[in-house]
C-alpha positions as CSV (number, residue, x, y, z in Angstrom):
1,X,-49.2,26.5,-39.8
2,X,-47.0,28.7,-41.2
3,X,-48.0,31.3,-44.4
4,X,-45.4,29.5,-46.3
5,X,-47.2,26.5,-46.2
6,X,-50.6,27.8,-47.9
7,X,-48.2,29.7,-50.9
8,X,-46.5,25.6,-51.2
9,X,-50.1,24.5,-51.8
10,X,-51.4,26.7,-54.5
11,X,-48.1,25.6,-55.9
12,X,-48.5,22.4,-55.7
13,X,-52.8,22.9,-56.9
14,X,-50.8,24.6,-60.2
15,X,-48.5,21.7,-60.8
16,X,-51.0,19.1,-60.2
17,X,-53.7,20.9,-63.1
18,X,-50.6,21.2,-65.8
19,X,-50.1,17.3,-65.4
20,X,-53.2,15.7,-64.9
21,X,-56.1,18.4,-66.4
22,X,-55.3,21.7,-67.5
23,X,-53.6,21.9,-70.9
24,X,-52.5,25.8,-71.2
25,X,-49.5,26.8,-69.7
26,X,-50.7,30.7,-69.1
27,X,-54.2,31.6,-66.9
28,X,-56.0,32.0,-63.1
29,X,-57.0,30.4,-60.8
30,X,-59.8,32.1,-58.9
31,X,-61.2,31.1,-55.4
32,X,-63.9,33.2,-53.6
33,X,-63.9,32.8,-50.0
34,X,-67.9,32.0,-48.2
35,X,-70.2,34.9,-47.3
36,X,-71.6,36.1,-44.0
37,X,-75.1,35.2,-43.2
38,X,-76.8,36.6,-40.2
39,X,-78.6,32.9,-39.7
40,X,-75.1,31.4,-38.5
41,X,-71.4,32.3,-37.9
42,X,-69.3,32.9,-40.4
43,X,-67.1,29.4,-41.7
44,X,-64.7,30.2,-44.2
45,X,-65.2,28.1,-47.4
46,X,-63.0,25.1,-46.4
47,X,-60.7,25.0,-50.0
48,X,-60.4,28.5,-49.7
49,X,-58.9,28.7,-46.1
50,X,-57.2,25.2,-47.1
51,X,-54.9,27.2,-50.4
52,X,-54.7,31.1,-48.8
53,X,-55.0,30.6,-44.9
54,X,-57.4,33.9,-45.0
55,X,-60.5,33.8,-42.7
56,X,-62.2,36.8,-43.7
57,X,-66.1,36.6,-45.8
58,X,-66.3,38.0,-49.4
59,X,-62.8,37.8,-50.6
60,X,-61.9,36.7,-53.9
61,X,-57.6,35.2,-54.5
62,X,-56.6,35.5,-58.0
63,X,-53.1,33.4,-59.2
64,X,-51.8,34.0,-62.1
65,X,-50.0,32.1,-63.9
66,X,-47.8,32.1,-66.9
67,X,-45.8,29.3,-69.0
68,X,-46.3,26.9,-65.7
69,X,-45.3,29.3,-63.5
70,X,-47.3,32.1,-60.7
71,X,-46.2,35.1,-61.9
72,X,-49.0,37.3,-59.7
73,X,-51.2,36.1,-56.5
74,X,-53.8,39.1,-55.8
75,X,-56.1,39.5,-53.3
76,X,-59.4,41.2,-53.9
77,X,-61.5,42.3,-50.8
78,X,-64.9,44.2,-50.7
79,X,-64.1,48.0,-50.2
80,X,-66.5,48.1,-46.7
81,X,-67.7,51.6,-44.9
82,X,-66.8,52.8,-41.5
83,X,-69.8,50.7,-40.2
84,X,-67.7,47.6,-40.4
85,X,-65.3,49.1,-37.3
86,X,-67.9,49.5,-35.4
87,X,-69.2,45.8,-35.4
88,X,-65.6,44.1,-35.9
89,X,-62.5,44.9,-33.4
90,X,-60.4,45.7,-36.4
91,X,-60.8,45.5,-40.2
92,X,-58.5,43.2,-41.2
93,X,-58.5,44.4,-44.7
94,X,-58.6,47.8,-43.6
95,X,-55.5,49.7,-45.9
96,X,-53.4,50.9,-43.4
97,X,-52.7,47.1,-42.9
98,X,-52.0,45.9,-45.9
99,X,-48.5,46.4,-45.9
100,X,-48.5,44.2,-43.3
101,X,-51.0,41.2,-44.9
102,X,-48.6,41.2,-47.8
103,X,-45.9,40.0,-46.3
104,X,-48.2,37.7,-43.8
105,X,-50.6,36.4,-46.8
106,X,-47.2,36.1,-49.2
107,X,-49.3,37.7,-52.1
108,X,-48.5,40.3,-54.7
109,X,-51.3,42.8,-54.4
110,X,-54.2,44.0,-52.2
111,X,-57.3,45.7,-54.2
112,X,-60.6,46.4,-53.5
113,X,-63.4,44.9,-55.9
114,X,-66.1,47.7,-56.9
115,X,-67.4,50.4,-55.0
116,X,-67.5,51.1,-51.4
117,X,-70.2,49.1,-49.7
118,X,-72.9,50.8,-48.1
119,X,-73.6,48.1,-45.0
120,X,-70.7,46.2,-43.0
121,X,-71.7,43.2,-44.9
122,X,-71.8,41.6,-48.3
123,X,-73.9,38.3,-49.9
124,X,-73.7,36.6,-52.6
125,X,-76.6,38.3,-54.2
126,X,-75.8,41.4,-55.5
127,X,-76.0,43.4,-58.9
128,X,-73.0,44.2,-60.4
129,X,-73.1,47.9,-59.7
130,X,-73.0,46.8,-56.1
131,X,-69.9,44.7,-55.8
């Protein structure tokens, strides 16, 4: 599957609201990928992997969108610690690579959401002051 492919489909998820259930021409559509559990590996949120192809827990895809059209696709990932290299091979969000993902993910932007994280992990219960 080729990166292209996912970018056709959150095309095609835009043209398909505009006709059939979305009446504004300007907004966002916002996907959160699934969370890390230490019960069970990690399965990416199927519809998430299915519209961005990314793999990785805790990751939020913005696409804006403006008179019918994506004018911006962003990618917000948690802002980990050092503790995450030591559990993971490499840190796929890590900033030294996101030159690279930008081109591969065929997005916009890269940014971090909140603060740095204090563990290698995040869960979908959190205050806001944490995330």
């Amino acid at each position: 599957m080729q990166n292209i492919d996912f970018k056709n489909r959150r095309r095609l998820l835009l043209k398909n609201l505009l006709e059939r259930e979305y009446s504004e021409e300007d907004g966002v559509i916002l996907l959160f990928a699934n969370f890390e559990n230490e019960y069970s590996d990690f399965l990416q949120e199927s519809s998430f992997f299915y519209l961005t192809g990314i793999e990785e827990p805790a990751i939020a895809f913005a696409s804006y969108f403006e008179k019918g059209s994506i004018i911006k696709e962003v990618v917000y990932v948690p802002y980990y610690n050092k503790q995450k290299q030591l559990w993971c091979d490499e840190d796929y969000f890590a900033p030294n690579n996101w030159d690279l993902l930008l081109s591969k993910l065929l997005v916009d932007e890269i940014k971090y959401i909140g603060k740095q994280c204090k563990s290698f992990t995040y869960t979908p219960f959190f205050t806001t002051d944490k995330y």
